[in-house]
C-alpha positions as CSV (number, residue, x, y, z in Angstrom):
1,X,-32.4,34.7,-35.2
2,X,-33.8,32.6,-32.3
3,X,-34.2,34.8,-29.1
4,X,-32.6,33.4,-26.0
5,X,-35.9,31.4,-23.3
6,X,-35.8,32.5,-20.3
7,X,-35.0,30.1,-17.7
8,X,-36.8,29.6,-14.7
9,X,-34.1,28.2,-12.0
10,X,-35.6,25.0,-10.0
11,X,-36.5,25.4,-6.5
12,X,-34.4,24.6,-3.7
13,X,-36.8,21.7,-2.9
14,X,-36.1,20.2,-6.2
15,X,-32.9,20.5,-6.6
16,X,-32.5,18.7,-3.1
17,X,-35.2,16.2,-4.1
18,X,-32.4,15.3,-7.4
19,X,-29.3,15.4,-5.3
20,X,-30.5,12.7,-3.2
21,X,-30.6,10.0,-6.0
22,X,-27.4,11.2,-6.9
23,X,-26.0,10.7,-3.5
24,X,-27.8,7.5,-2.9
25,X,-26.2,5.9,-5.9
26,X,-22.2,7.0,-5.0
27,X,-23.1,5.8,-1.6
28,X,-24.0,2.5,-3.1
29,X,-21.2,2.7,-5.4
30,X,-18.9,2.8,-2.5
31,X,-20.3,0.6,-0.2
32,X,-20.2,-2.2,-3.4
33,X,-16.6,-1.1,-3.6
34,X,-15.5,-1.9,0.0
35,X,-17.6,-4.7,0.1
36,X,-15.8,-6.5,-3.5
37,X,-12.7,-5.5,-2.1
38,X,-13.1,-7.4,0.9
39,X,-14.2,-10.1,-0.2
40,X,-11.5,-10.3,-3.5
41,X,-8.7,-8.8,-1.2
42,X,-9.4,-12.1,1.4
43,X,-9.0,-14.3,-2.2
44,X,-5.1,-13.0,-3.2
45,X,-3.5,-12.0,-0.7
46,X,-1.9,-15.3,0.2
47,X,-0.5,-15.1,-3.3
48,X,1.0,-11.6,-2.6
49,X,5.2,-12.1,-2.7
50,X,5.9,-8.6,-1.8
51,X,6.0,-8.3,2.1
52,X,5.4,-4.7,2.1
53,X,1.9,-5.4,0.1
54,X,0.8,-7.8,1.8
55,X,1.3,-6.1,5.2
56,X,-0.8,-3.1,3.1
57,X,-3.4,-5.5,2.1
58,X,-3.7,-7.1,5.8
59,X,-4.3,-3.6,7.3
60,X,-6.7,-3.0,4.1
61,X,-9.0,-5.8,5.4
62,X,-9.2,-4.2,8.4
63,X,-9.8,-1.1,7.6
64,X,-12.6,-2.2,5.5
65,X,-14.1,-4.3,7.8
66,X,-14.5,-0.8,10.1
67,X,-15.4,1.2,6.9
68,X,-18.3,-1.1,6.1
69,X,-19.1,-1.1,9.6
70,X,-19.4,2.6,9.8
71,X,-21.1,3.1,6.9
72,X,-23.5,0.4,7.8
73,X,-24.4,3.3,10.7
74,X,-24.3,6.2,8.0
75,X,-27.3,4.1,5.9
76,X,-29.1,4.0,9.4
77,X,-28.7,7.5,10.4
78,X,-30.1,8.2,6.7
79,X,-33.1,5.9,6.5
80,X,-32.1,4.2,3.7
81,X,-31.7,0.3,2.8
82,X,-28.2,-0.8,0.9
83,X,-29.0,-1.5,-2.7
84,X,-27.5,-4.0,-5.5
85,X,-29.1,-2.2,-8.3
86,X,-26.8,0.0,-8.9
87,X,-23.6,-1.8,-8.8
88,X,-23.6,-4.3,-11.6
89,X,-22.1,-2.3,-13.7
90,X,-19.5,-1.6,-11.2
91,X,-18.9,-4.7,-10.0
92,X,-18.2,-5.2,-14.0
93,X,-15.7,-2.9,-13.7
94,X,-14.2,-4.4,-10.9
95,X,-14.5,-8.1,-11.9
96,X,-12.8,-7.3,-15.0
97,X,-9.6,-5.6,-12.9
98,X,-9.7,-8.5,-11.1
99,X,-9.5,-11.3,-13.4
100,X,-6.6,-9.2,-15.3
101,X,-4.8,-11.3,-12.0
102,X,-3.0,-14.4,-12.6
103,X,-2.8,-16.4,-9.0
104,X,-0.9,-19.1,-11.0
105,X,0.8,-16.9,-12.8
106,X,4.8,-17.9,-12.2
107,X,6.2,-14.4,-12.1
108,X,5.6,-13.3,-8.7
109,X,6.2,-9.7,-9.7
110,X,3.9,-9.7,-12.7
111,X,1.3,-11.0,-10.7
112,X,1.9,-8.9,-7.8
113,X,2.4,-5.6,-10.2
114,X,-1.6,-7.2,-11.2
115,X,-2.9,-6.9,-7.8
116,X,-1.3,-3.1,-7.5
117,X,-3.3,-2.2,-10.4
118,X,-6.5,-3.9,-9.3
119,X,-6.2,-2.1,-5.7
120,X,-5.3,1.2,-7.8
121,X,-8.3,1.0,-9.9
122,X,-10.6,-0.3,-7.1
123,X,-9.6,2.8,-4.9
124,X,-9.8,5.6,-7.5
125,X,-13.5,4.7,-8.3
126,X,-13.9,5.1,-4.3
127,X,-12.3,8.2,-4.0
128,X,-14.8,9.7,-7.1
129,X,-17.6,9.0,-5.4
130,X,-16.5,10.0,-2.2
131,X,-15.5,13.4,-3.8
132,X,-18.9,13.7,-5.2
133,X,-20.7,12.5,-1.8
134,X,-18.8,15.6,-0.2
135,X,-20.1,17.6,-2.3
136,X,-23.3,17.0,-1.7
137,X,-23.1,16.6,1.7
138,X,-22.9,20.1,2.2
139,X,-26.6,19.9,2.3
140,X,-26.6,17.8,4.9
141,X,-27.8,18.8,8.5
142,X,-26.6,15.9,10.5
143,X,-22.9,16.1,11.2
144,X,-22.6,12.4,12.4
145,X,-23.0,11.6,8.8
146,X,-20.6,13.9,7.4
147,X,-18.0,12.7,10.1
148,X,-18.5,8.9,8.7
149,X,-18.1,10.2,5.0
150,X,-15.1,12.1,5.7
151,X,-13.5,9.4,7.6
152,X,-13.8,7.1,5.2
153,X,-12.8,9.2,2.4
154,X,-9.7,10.3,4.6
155,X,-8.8,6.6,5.1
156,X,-9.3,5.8,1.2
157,X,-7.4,8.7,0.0
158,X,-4.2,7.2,2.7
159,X,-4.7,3.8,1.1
160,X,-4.3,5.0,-2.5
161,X,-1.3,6.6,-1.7
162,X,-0.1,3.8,0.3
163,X,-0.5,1.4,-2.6
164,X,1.2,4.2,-4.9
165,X,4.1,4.4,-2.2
166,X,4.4,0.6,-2.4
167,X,4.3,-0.1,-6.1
168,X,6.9,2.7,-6.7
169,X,9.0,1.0,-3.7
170,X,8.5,-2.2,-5.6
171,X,9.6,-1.1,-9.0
172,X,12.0,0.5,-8.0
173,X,13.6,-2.4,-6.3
174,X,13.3,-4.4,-9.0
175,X,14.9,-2.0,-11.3
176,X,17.9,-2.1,-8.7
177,X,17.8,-6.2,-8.8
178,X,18.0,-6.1,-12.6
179,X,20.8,-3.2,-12.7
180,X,22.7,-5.2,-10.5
181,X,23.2,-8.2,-12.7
């Protein structure tokens, strides 16, 4: 019988030394999410047939325009630099989501029902990270920073559930369209 090792704990030092790559990266991770999203959300949404989505995906923009904005401040305030390295495997993820989306597709609900579940995937991989940069942020001193996270992961969370909202609307409806014939 093998007797149990004891194990030394790690210092406090380098445990915060290993958090920081780990916060670093979901940082990136979001900031490569907002940033595809803008620019792919700018691509469809002329395409969108649903009024309700599209007015969600108009206000999107927006709100990612500030997002980006703010967390533009939040890689200031932490001394670091933006980084691509750790997004092209995201950005797969994301890509792939996205060309599930037929534009020419003739069913406007099919293709609109596309662009729910593109926003819905986009905005759950946002809202890991974010639960995972509050996490860590508790070791944080500088309360501007935790203000930008948590407004940003307050404004995700209310766009998931939006789009949620919406495609259940939307489904609904149609459901209502189809029982009426």
């Amino acid at each position: 019988m093998r007797q149990a090792q004891e194990i030394t704990p790690p210092s406090y030092e380098t445990i915060q030394e290993g958090l920081q790559p780990l916060f670093f990266d979901n940082l990136n991770r979001i900031y490569c999410a907002k940033s595809h999203l803008l620019e792919r959300l700018s691509e469809v949404v002329e395409f969108v047939a649903f009024a309700d989505l599209k007015f969600a995906m108009l206000g999107t923009l927006d709100e990612l325009e500030n997002q980006l904005s703010r967390m533009d401040e939040l890689y200031q305030l932490l001394g670091l630099e933006y980084s691509f390295s750790s997004c092209s495997g995201i950005i797969s993820v994301f890509e792939n989501a996205f060309s599930a989306i037929d534009l020419k597709h003739d069913n406007m609900v099919a293709r609109d029902l596309s662009i729910f579940c593109y926003l819905l995937k986009v905005e759950s991989i946002e809202l890991a990270s974010f639960q995972m940069l509050e996490v860590l942020s508790g070791q944080l001193k500088d309360d501007r920073i935790k203000q930008i996270l948590e407004e940003n992961f307050e404004e995700s969370k209310a766009d998931k559930a939006l789009m949620l909202m919406i495609a259940t609307k939307y489904v609904r409806d149609i459901g209502m369209r189809v029982d009426a014939h």
